[in-house]
KEKE-3310 file (N, C-alpha, C; in steps of 0.2 Angstrom, whole numbers, plus 5000, padded with zeros to 4 digits):
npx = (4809:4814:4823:4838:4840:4849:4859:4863:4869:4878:4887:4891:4899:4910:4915:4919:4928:4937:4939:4932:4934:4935:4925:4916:4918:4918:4902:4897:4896:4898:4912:4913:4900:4894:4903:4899:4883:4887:4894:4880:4875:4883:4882:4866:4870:4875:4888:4907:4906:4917:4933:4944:4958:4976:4976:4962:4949:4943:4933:4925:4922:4907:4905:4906:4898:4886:4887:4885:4873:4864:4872:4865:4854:4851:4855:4844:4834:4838:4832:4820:4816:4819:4811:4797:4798:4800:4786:4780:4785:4796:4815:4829:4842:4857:4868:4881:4897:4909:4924:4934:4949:4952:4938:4935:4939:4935:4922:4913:4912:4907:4894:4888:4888:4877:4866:4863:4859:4847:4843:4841:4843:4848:4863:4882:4893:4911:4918:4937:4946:4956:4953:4950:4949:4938:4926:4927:4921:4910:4902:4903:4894:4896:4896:4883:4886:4898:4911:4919:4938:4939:4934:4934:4926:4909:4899:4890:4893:4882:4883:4879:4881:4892:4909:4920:4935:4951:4969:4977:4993:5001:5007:5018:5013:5023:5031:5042:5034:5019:5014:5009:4997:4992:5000:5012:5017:5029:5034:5037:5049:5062:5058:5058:5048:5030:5022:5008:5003:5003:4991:4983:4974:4977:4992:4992:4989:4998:5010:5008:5006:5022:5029:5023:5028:5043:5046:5056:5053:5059:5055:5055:5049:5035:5017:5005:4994:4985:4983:4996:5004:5001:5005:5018:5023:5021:5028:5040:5045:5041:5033:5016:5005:4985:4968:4955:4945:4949:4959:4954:4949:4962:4970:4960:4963:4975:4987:4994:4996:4989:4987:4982:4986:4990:4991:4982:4981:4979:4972:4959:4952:4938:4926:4916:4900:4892:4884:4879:4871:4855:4852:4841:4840:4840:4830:4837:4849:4845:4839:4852:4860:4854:4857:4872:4875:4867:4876:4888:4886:4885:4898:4906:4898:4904:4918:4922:4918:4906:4905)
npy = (5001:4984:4974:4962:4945:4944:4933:4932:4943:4945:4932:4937:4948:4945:4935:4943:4951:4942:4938:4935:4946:4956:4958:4957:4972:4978:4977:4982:4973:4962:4951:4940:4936:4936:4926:4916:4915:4909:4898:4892:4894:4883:4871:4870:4866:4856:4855:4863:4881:4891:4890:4888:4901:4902:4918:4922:4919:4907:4903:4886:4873:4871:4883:4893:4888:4893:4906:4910:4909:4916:4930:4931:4933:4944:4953:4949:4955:4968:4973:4970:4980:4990:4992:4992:5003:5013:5011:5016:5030:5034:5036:5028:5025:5015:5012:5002:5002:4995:5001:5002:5011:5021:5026:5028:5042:5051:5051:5042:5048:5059:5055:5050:5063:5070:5062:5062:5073:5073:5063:5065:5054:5045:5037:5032:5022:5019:5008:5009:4998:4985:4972:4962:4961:4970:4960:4949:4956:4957:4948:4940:4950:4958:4972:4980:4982:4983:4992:4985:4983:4971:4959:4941:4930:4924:4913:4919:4935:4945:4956:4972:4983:4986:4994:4998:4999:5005:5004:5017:5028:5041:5054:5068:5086:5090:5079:5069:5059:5065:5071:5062:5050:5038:5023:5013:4996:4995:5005:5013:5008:5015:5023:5029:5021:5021:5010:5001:4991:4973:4971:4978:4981:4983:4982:4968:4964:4973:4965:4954:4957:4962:4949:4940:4946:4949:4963:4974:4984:5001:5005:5012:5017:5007:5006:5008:5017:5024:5040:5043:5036:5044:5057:5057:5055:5070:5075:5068:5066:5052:5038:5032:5024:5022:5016:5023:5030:5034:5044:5058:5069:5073:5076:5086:5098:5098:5094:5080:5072:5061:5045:5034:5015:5004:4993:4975:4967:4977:4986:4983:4981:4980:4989:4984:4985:4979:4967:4952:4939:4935:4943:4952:4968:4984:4997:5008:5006:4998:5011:5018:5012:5011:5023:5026:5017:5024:5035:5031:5024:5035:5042:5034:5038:5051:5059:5069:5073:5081:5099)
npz = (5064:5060:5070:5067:5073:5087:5088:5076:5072:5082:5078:5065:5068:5076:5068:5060:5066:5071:5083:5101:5110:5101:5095:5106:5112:5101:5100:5114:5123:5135:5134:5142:5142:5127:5122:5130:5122:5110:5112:5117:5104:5099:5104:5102:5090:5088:5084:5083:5079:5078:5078:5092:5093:5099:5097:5096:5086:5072:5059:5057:5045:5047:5052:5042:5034:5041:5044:5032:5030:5038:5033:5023:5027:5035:5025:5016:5028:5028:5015:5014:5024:5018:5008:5013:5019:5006:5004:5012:5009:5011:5010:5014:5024:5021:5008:5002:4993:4983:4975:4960:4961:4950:4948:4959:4963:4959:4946:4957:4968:4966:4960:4969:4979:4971:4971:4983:4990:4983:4991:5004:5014:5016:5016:5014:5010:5005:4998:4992:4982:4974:4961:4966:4981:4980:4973:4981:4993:4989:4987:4998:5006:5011:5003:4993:4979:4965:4956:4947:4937:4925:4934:4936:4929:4937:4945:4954:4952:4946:4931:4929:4920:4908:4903:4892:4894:4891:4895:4900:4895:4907:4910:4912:4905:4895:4893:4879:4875:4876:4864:4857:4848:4851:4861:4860:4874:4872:4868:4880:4887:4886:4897:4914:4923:4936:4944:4948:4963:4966:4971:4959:4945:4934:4935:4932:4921:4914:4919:4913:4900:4900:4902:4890:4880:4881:4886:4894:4908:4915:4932:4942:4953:4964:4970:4982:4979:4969:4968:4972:4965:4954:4958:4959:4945:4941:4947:4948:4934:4927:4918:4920:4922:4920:4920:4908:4912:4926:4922:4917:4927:4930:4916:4913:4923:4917:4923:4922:4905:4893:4885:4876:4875:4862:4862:4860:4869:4880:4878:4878:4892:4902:4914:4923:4933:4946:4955:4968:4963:4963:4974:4985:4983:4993:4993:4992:4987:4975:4967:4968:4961:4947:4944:4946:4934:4925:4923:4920:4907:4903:4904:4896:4883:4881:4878:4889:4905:4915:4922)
capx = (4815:4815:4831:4841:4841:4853:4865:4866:4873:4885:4892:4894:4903:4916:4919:4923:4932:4940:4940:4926:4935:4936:4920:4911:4921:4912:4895:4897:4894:4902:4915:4909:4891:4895:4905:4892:4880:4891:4896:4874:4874:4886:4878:4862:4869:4880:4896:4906:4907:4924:4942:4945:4966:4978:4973:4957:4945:4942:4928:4925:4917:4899:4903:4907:4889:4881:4889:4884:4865:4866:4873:4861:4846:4854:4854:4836:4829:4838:4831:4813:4813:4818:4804:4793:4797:4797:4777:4778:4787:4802:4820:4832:4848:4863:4874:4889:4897:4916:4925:4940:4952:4950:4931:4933:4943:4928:4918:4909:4908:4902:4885:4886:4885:4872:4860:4862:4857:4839:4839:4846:4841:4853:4874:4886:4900:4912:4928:4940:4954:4959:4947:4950:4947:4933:4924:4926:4915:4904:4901:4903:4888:4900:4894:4879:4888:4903:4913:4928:4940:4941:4931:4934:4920:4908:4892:4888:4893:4878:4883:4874:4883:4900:4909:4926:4941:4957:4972:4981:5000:5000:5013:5020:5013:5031:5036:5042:5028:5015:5010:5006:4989:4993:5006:5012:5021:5038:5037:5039:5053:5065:5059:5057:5040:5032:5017:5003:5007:5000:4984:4982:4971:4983:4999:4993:4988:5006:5016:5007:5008:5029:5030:5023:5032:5049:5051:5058:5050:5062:5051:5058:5045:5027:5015:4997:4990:4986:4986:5005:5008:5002:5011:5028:5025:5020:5038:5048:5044:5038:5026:5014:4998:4977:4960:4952:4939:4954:4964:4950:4951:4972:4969:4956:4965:4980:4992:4996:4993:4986:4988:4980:4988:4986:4994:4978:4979:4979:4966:4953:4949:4934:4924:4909:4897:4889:4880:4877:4864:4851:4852:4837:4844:4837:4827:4840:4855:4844:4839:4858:4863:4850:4860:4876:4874:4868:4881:4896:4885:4885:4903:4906:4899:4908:4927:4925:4917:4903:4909)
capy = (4997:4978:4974:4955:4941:4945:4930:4932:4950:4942:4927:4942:4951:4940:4933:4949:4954:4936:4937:4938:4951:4963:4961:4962:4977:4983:4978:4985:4970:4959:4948:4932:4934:4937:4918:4911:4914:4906:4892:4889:4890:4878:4867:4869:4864:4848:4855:4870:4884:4894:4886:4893:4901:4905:4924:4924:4912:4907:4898:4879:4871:4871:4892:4897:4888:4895:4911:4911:4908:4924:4936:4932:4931:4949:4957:4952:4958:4974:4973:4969:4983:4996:4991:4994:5011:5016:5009:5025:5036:5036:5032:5029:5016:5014:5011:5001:5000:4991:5003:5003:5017:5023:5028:5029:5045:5056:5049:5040:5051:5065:5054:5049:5069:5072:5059:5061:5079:5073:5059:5066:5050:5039:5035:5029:5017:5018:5004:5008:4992:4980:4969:4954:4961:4969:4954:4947:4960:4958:4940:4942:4951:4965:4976:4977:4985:4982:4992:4983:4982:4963:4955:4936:4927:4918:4910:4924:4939:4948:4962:4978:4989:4985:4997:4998:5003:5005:5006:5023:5030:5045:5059:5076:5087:5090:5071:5067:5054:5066:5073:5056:5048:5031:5022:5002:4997:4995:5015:5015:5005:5021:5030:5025:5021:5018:5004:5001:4984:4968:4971:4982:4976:4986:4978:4960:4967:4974:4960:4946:4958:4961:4941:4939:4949:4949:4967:4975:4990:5004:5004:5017:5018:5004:5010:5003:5021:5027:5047:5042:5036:5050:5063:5055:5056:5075:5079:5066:5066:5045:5037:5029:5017:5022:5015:5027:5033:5038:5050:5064:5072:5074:5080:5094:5100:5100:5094:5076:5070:5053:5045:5027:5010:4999:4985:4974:4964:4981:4990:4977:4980:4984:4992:4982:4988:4971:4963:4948:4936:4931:4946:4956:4974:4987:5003:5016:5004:4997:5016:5021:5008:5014:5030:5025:5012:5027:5040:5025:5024:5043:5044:5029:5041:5057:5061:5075:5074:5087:5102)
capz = (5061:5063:5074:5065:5079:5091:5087:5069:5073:5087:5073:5061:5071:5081:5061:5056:5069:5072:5090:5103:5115:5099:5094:5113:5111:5095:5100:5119:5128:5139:5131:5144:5138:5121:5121:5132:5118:5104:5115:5117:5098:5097:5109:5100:5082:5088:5082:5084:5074:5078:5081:5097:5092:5107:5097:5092:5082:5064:5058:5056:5040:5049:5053:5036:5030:5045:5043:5026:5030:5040:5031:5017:5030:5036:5021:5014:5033:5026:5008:5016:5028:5014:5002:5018:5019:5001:5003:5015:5005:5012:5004:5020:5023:5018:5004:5001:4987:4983:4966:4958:4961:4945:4947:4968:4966:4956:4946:4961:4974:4962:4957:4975:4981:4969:4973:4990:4989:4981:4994:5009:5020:5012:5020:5011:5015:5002:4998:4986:4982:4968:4959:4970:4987:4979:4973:4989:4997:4987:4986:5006:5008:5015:5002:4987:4973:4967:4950:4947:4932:4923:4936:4934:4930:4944:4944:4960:4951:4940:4927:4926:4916:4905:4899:4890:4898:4888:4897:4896:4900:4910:4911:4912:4897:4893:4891:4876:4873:4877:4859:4853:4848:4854:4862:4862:4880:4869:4867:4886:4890:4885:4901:4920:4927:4938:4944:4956:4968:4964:4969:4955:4941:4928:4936:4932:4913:4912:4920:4908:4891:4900:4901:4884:4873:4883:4888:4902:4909:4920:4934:4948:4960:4965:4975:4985:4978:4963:4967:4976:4958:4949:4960:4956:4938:4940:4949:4944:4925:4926:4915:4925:4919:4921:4916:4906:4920:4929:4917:4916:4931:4928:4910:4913:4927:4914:4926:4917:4899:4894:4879:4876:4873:4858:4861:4860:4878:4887:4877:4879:4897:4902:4920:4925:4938:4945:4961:4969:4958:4967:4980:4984:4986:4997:4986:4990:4982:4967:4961:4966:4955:4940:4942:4944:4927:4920:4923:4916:4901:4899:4903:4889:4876:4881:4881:4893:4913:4912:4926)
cpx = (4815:4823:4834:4841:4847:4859:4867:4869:4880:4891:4895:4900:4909:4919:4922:4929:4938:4944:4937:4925:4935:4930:4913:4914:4916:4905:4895:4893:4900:4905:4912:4901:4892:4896:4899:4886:4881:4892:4888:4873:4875:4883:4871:4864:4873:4887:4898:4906:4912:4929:4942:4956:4968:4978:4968:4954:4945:4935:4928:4920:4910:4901:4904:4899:4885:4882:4888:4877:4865:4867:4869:4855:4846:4854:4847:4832:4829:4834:4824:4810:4812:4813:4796:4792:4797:4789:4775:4779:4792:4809:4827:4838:4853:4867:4879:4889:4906:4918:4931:4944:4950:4944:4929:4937:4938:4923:4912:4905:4906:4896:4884:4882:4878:4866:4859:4858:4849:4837:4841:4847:4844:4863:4874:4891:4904:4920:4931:4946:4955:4952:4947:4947:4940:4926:4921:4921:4911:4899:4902:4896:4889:4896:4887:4880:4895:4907:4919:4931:4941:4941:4933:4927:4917:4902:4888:4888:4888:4880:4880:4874:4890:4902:4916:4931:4947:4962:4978:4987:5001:5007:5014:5018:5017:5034:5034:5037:5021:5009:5009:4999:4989:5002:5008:5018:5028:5039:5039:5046:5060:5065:5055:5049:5037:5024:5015:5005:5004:4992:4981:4980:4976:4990:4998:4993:4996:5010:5013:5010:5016:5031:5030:5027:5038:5051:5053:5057:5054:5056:5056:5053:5038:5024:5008:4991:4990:4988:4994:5008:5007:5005:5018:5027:5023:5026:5040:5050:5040:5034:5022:5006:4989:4974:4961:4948:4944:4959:4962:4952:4959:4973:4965:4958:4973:4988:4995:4992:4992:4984:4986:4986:4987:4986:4985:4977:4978:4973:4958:4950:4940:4930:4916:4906:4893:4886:4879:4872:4860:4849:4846:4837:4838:4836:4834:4847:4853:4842:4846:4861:4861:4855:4868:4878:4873:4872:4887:4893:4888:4891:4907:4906:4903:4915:4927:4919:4911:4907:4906)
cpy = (4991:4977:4964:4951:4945:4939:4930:4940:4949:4935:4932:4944:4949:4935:4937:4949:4949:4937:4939:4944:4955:4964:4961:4970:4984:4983:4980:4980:4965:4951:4939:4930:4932:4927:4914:4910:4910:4899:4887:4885:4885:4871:4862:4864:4859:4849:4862:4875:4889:4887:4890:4892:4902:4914:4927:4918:4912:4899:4891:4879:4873:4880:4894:4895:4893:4903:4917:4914:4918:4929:4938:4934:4942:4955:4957:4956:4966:4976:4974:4976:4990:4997:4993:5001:5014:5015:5015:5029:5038:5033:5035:5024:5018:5011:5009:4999:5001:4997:5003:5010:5024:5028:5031:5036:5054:5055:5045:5044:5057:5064:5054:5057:5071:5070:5060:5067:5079:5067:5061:5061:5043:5042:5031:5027:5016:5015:5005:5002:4990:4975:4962:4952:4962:4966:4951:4948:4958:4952:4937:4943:4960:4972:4975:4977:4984:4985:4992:4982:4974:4960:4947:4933:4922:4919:4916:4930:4940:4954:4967:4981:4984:4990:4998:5002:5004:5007:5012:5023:5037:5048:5066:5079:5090:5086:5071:5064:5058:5069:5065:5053:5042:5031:5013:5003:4998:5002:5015:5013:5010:5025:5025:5026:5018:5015:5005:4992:4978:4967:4975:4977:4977:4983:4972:4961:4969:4967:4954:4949:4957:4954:4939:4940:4952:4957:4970:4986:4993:5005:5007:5016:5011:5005:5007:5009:5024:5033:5047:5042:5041:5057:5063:5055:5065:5078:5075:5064:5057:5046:5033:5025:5019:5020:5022:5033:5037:5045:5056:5068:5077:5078:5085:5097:5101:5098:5086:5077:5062:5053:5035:5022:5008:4994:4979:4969:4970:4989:4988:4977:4982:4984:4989:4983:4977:4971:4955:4943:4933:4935:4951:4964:4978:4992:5005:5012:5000:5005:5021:5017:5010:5020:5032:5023:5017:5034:5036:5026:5030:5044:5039:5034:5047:5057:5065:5073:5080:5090:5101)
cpz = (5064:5063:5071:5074:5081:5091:5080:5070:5077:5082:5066:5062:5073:5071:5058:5060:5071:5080:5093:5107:5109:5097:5101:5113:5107:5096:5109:5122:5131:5135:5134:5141:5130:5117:5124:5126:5113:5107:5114:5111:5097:5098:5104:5093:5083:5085:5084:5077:5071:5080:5086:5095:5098:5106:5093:5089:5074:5065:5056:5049:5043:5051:5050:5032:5036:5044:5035:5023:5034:5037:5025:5023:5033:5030:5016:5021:5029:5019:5009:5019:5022:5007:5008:5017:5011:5001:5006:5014:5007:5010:5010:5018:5021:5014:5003:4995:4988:4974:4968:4961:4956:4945:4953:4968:4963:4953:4952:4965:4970:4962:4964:4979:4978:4971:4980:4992:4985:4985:5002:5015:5018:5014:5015:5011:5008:5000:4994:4988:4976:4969:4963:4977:4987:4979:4980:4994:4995:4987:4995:5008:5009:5009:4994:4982:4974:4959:4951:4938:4931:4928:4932:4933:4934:4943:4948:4957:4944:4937:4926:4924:4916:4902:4897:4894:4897:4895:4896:4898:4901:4910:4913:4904:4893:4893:4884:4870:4872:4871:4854:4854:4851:4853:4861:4869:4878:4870:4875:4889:4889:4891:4907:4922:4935:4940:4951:4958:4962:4964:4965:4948:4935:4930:4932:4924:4910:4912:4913:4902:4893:4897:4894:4880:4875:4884:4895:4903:4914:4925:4944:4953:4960:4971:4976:4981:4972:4961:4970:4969:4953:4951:4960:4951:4938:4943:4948:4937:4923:4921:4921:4920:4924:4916:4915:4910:4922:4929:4917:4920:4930:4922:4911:4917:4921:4917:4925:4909:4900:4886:4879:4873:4867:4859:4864:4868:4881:4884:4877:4885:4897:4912:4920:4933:4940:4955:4962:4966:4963:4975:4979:4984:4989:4990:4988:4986:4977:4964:4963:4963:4946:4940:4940:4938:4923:4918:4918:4909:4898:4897:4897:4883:4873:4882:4888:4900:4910:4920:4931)
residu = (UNK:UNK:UNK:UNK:UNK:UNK:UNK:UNK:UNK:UNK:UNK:UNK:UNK:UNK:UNK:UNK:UNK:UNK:UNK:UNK:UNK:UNK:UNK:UNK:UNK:UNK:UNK:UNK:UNK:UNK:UNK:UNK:UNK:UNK:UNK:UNK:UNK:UNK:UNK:UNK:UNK:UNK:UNK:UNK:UNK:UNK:UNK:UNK:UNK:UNK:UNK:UNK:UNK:UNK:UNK:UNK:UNK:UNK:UNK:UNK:UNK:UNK:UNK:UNK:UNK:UNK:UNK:UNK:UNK:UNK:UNK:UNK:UNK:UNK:UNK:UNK:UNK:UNK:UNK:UNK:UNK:UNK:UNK:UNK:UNK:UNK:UNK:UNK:UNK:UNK:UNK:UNK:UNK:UNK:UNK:UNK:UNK:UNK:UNK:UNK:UNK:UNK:UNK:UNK:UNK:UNK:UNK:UNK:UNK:UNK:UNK:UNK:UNK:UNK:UNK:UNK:UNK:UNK:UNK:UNK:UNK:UNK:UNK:UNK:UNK:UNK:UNK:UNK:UNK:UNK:UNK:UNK:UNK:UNK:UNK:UNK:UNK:UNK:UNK:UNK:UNK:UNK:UNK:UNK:UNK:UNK:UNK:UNK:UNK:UNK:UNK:UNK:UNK:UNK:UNK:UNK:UNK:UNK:UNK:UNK:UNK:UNK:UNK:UNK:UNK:UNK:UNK:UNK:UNK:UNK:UNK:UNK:UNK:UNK:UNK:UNK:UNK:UNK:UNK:UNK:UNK:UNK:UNK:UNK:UNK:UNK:UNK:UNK:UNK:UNK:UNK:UNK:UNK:UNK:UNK:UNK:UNK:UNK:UNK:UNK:UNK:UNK:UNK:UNK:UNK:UNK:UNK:UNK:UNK:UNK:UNK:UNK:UNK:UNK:UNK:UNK:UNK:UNK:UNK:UNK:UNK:UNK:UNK:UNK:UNK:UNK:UNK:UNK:UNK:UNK:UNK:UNK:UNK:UNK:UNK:UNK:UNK:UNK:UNK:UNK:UNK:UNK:UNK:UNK:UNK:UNK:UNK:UNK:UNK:UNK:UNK:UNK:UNK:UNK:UNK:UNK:UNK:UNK:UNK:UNK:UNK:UNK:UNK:UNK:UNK:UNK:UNK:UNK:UNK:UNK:UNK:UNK:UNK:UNK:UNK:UNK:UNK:UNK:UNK:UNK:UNK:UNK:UNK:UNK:UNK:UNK:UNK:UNK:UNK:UNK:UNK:UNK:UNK:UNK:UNK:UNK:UNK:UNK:UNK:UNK:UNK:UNK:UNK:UNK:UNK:UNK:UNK)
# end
């Protein structure tokens, strides 16, 4: 296994960690050495590359390009080394991958278990957040893979799977609403709900159609977590707001209902799977990609999760 220079793992680190004592800390050496090295850098490159703060550092223009080269230079060593070892037959490394709630609470780690079980030399580092932080990662370096709902569009972010994602409203299967084939948001405003934070890509969906079209939603509980919010709609009767992705699980278990949207801004979403452009990925996360892309599809054609 070929080992990254040893200052491009220490400008990693100390930018992750935004302080040199936390990250001598994470890489187990001595926080004097650690600086001394950065300070060389700095030397070497005619400028610095931290702000030194009264806690902690941040990067200067010249450490976010430098920082930048790195993390790229970092992640093809790892793309390099794991195309090596497929030449020998082996399928090793580790996986990251950034997903929605939605997709991060079963369908992921289901294909995850499975593939892993015919690869067994393969980790997995799994984020789940909102589409913004996600992103982030992704275009970071932080991770390879990234399925987020209504990604923004960016010259960096490549598509590899799209696939529709209506917004649905979740309940108890004794709420009023529940025998219905669809709903419009107006139908909710009769009964309390309640919402994921702001960093929720369905909040932002909700608040503009609210803004729009002037209504006012009862809105009793907001939460950073999704299953938070779908445990308050199963004891305190609420409606509450999921992708499509994430209603199954709740429905075949029986223990909510889920009934789609119409109103056309909030059934128009849709779940793209995407990476980096221009990134060369390691084997184990381009054919855990092929596999994820083709479970989304399958799940696309089917109503129902297989067991």
């Amino acid at each position: 296994m070929l080992h990254p220079p040893r200052l491009y793992v220490y400008l990693d680190a100390v930018a992750r960690a935004g302080s040199i004592r936390k990250a001598a800390e994470q890489l187990h050496v001595a926080s004097t050495a650690l600086n001394r090295r950065i300070l060389e850098a700095e030397q070497a490159l005619g400028t610095p590359l931290f702000e030194r703060l009264p806690r902690g550092v941040r990067l200067t223009a010249a450490g976010e390009v430098m920082l930048s080269f790195v993390r790229r230079s970092l992640a093809e060593l790892e793309s390099a080394t794991s195309h090596i070892e497929q030449l020998r037959g082996l399928m090793r490394g580790t996986v990251r991958l950034a997903c929605a709630e939605s997709v991060g609470t079963d369908i992921v780690p289901r294909i995850v278990a499975l593939w892993q079980a015919r690869h067994p030399g393969v980790q997995f580092r799994l984020q789940v957040g909102g589409t913004q932080s996600l992103v982030a990662a992704l275009l970071d370096d932080e991770v390879e893979l990234v399925a987020a709902h209504d990604p923004p569009p960016h010259p960096q972010l490549e598509v590899l799977a799209d696939m529709a994602q209506p917004l649905h409203v979740m309940m108890r299967p004794d709420h009023p609403l529940a025998a219905r084939g669809s709903l419009k948001l107006a139908d909710c405003q009769a009964y309390p709900v309640a919402l994921g934070d702001a960093s929720f890509g369905s909040r932002r969906l909700l608040d503009a159609h609210v803004a729009r079209s002037r209504l006012r939603l009862q809105v009793v509980l907001e939460s950073g977590s999704v299953e938070t919010i779908k445990a308050y709609a199963r004891h305190g009767g609420a409606l509450c707001f999921q992708f499509e992705a994430g209603t199954r699980r709740d429905c075949a278990l029986g223990e909510l209902a889920s009934v789609p949207l119409s109103d056309a801004a909030l059934a128009g979403s849709r779940l793209q799977l995407a990476v980096r452009a221009g990134r060369s990925l390691p084997i184990a996360a381009m054919k855990f990609a092929e596999a994820l892309q083709a479970e989304l599809f399958r799940v696309q054609r089917h109503s129902d999760l297989p067991a």
